[in-house]
C-alpha positions as CSV (number, residue, x, y, z in Angstrom):
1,X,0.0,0.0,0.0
2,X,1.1,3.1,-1.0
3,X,0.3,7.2,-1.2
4,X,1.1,9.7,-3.4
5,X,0.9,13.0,-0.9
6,X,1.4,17.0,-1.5
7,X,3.4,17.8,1.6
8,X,5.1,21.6,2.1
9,X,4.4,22.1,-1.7
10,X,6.1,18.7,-3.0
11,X,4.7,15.3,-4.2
12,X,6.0,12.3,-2.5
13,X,5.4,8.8,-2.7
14,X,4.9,7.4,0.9
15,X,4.6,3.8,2.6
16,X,3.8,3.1,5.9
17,X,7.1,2.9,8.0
18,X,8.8,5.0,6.0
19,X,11.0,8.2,6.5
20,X,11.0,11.1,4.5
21,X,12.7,14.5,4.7
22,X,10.3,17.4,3.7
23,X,10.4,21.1,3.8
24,X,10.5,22.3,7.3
25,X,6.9,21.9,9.3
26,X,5.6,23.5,12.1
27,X,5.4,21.5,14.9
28,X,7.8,20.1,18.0
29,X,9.6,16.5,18.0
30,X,7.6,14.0,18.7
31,X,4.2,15.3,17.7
32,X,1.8,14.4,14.9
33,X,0.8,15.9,11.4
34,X,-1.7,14.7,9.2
35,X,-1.5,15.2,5.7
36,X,-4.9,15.6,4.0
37,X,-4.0,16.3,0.2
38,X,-4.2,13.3,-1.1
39,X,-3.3,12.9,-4.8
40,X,-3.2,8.7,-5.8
41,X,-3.8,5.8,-3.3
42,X,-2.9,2.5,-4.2
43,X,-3.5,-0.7,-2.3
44,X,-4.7,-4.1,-3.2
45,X,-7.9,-3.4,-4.5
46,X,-6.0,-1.5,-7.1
47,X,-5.3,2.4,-7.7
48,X,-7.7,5.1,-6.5
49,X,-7.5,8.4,-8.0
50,X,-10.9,10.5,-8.1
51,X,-12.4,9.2,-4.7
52,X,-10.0,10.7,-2.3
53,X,-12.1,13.2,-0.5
54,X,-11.2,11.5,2.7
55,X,-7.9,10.3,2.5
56,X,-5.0,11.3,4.8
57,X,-1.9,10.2,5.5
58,X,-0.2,11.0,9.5
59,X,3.2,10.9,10.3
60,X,5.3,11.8,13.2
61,X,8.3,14.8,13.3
62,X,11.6,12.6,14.2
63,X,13.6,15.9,14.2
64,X,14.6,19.4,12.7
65,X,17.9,19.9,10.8
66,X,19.6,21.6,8.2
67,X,21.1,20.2,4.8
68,X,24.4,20.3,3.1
69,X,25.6,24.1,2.1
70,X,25.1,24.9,-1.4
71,X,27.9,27.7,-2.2
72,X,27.0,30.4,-4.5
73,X,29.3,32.3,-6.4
74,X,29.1,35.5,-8.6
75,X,31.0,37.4,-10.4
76,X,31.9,39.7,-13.5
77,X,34.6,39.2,-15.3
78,X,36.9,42.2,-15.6
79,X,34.8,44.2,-13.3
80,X,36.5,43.8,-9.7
81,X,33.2,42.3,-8.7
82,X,32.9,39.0,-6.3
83,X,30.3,37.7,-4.4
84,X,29.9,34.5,-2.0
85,X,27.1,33.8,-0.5
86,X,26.4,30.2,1.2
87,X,23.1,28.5,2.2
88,X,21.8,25.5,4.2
89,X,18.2,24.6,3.7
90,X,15.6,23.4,6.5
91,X,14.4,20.6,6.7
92,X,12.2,18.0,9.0
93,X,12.5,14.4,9.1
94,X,9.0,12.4,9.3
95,X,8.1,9.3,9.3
96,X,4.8,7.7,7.7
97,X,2.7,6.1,11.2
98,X,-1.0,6.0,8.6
99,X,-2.3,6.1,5.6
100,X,-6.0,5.7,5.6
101,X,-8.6,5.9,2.5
């Protein structure tokens, strides 16, 4: 059984047990989030697409944290100019407790 699921703006396909990191979510360690846009869910009856009205998936926050730094680097040739900039995105580590159709 399986979900496809529009989480922080992004489609991912989700299984029960399974972690996934995600844009960063409100909410403290340990608590729950349910997910309720629901875009394909598949089981063994087959694959379910237009009756999804009351589909959600829930998942648990394991934890907060940052990624790799991306370094991004500018400059014009002949110019004197030279700019560095670095940045670590945010992002929250869930994992898939539910996924109910």
């Amino acid at each position: 059984m399986y979900a496809i699921v529009d989480i922080a703006g992004q489609q991912f396909k989700v299984e029960k047990g399974q972690s996934v990191f995600v844009h960063r979510l409100a909410g403290e360690e340990g608590s729950s989030v349910a997910f309720d846009k629901v875009l394909l869910f598949a089981d063994d009856n087959g694959i379910n697409v237009n009756k999804l009205k009351n589909a959600s998936v829930t998942a648990t926050i394991l934890g907060h944290l940052k990624g790799d730094k991306k370094i991004v680097f500018k400059k014009k040739r002949r110019k004197g100019y030279e700019k560095k900039n670095g940045h670590r995105q945010s992002f929250t580590k869930i994992q898939i407790e539910e996924i109910t159709a």
